[in-house]
LUMLUMBA-296044 format. One record per residue: residue in three letters; x negated, y negated, z negated of N, C-alpha, C in turn. Coordinates in steps of 0.05 Angstrom, whole numbers, plus 5000, padded with zeros to 4 digits. Each point is the difference from the previous one (the first is absolute). Last residue first. Layout:
<rs>
alaXYZXYZXYZ ...
</rs>
This chain:
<rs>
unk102005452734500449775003495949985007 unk504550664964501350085022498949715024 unk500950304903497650105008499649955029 unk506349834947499649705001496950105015 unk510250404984497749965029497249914997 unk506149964920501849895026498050045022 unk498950324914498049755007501449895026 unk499850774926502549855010498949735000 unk495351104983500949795018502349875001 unk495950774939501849925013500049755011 unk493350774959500049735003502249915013 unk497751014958500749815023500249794989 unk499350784938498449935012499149785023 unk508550644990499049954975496749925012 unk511450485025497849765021497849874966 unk508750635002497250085010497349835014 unk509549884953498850194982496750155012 unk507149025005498650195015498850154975 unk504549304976502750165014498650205015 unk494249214964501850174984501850204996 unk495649475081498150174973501750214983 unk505849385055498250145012499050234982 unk502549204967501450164994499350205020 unk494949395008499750064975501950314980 unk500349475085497850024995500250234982 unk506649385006500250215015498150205003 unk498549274954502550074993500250315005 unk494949335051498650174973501650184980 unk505049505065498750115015498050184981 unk505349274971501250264998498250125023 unk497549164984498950194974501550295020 unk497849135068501750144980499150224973 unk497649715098502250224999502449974976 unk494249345075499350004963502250264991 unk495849865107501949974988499249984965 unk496750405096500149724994502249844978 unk495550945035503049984992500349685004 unk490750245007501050045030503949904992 unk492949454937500950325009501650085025 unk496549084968497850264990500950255005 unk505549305010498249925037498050264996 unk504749594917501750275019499550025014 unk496449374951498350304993502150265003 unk500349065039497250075006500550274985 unk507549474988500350165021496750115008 unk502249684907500750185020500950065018 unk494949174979499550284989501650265006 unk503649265030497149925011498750374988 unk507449624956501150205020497249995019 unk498449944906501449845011501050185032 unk498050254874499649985026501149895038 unk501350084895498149805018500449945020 unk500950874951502149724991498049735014 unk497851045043501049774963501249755001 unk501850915066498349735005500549954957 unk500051065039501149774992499649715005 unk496350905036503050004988501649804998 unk489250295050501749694989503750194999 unk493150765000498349744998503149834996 unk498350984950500749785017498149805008 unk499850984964498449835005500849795018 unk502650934929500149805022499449834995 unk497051024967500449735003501449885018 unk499650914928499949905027499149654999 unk502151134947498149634996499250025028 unk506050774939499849905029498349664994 unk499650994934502049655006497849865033 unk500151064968501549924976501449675008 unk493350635046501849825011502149944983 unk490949605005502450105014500150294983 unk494749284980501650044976502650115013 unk490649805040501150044966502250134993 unk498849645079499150255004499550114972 unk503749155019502650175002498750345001 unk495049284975500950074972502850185023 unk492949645050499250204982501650024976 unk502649505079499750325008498850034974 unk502149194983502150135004499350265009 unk493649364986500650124971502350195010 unk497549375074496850234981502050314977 unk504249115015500650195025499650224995 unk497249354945502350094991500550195022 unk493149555016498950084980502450154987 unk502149385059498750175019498950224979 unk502649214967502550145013498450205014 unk494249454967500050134979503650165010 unk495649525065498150214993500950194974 unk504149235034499850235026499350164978 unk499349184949502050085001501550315019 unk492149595001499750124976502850094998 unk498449455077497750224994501050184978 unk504849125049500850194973498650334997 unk499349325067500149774983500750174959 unk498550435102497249785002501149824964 unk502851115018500649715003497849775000 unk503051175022499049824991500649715004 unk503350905029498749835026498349724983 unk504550814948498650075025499149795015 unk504049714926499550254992497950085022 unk506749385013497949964996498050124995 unk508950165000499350015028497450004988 unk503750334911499749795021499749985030 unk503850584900497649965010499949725016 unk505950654930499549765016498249855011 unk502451044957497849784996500849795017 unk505450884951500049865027497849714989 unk503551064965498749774992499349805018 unk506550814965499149825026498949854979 unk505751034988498749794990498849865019 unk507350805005498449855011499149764977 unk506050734977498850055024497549895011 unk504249784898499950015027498249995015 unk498449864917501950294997501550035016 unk493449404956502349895011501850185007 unk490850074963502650074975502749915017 unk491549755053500550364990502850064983 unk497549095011500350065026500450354993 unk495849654934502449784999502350235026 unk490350114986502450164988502549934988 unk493049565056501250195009501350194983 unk495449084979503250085007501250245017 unk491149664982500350074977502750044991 unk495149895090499450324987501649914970 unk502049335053500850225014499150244978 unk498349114979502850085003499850335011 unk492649585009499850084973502550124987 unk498149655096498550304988500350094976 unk504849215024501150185018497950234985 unk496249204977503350064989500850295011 unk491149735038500550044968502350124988 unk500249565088499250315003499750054973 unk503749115022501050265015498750265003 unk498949354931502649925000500550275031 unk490749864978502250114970502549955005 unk494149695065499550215000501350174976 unk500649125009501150115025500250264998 unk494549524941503250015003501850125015 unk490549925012500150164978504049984995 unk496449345051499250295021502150254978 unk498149154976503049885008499650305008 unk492549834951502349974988502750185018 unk492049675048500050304993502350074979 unk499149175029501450135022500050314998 unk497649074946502050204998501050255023 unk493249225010499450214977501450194990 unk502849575093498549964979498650234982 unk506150055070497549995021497749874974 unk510650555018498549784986497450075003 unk509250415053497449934988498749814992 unk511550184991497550025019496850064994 unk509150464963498749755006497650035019 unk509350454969498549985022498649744998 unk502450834937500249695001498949995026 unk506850854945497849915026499749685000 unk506750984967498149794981497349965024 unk505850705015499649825015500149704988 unk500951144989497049754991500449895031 unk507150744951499449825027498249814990 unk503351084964498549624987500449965036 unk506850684962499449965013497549754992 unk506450504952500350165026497449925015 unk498650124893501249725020500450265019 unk499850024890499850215029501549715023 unk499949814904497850204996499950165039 unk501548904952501250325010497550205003 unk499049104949502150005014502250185008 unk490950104966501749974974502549885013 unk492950125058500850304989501649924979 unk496949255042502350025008500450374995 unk493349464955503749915000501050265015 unk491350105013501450054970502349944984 unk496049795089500850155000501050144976 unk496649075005503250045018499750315005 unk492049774954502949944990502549995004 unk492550175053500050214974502049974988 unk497349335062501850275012500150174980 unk495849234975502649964997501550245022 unk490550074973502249994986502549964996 unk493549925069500850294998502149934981 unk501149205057497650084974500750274998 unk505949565056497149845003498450134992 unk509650244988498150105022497249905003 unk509249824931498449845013497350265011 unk511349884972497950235014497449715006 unk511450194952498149915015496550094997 unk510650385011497150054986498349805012 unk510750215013498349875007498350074972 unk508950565044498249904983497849875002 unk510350085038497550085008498049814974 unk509749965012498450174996498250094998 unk505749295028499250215019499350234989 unk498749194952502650015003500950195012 unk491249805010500450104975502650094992 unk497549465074498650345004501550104980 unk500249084992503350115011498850265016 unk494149544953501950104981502450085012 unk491349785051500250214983502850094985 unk497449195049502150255016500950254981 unk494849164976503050014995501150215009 unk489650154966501649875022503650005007 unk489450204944502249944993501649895021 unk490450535017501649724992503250055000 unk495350845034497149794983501249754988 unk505451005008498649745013498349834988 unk505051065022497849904983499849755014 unk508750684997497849875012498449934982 unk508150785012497749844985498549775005 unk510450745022497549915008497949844977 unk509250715031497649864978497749835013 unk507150315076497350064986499949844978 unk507949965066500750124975497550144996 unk500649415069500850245012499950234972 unk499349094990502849995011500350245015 unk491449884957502650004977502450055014 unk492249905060499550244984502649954981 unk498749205046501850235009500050294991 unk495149224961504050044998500350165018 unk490549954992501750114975503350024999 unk494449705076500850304997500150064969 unk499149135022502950025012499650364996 unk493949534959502850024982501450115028 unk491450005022500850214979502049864984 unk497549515075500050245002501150194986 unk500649104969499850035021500650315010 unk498249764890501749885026499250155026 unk499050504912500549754994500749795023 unk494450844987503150005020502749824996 unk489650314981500549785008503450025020 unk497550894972499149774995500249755015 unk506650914979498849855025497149674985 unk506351034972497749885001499549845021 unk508650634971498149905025498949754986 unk505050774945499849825007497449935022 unk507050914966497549894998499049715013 unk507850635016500149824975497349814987 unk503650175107498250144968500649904986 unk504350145105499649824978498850164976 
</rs>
């Protein structure tokens, strides 16, 4: 455990709240950054855990969520960039718009975060520092409905060997790259059983798996550079 707090963006629901509460319940400070006001938030808050909200769209508004958040704390253990939209592609006038987004929310944010928060990560004053990228299956095998969406996760991948060759070996930067964790809210049993048929595991695992993931990274002092896999097989298929 650090005294120094864990950085998780977009850690406001799904993914990144559930590895915000377990980072706390394994006694980590922690931080998040979110885009919208959400009921969960205040019972995060209650927890402890500090919320920053965070708009990623615009250089400026990453500029700004890093200048908070040095006036927040001065030394993190750890950033997790898993601030992420999954939209689809748009085929209008907006599509270069919708591209450019994409591209600031997962490689912008993260690059700009990274070099301008490494002395965040330095002053932490443990052993090990991490910087973990959330990436995608997609990433590698690409998408017919979410191009920009592959491409600009894939662009985060990219980024992971050269900032872990940066910035070895002072801080460890890695990635994981899930495919299907979770179903959304909607979603019908028709649906998931087709996108458990997608992996050899056949199955929806769940967050605590990223979890696990994650805590992985963090608990290793020699693994730096790697793309971690948690796609249930899906390569397999």
């Amino acid at each position: 455990m650090s005294a120094a707090p864990i950085l998780i963006t977009g850690g406001g629901r799904r993914l990144g709240r559930h590895c915000a509460e377990r980072l706390v319940d394994d006694g980590h400070p922690v931080i998040v950054s979110y885009r919208r006001e959400r009921p969960e938030l205040e019972a995060m808050r209650s927890r402890g855990i500090v919320t920053l909200p965070a708009d990623f769209s615009s250089e400026a508004g990453i500029l700004d969520f890093i200048a908070r958040l040095k006036g927040e704390t001065k030394s993190l253990r750890a950033i997790v960039h898993n601030a992420s939209d999954w939209a689809p592609d748009s085929f209008g006038d907006d599509a270069g718009a919708d591209f450019e987004r994409l591209f600031r929310v997962h490689m912008l944010a993260p690059y700009l975060i990274n070099l301008q928060c490494r002395e965040l990560l330095e002053a932490c004053g443990e052993p090990q520092r991490d910087i973990v990228h959330m990436t995608d299956y997609v990433a590698r095998k690409g998408s017919k409905r979410h191009a920009a969406y592959a491409a600009s996760k894939a662009g985060l991948e990219n980024l992971t060997l050269s900032f872990a060759a940066m910035f070895a070996p002072e801080i460890q930067v890695n990635a994981i790259a899930p495919a299907l964790i979770m179903l959304n809210q909607g979603d019908d049993a028709h649906y998931a059983e087709r996108a458990k048929a997608k992996s050899a595991m056949g199955m929806v695992p769940g967050p605590g798996v990223i979890y696990q993931s994650l805590r992985y990274l963090l608990d290793n002092r020699y693994v730096t550079g790697i793309t971690l896999p948690v796609d249930g097989g899906r390569h397999l298929r």
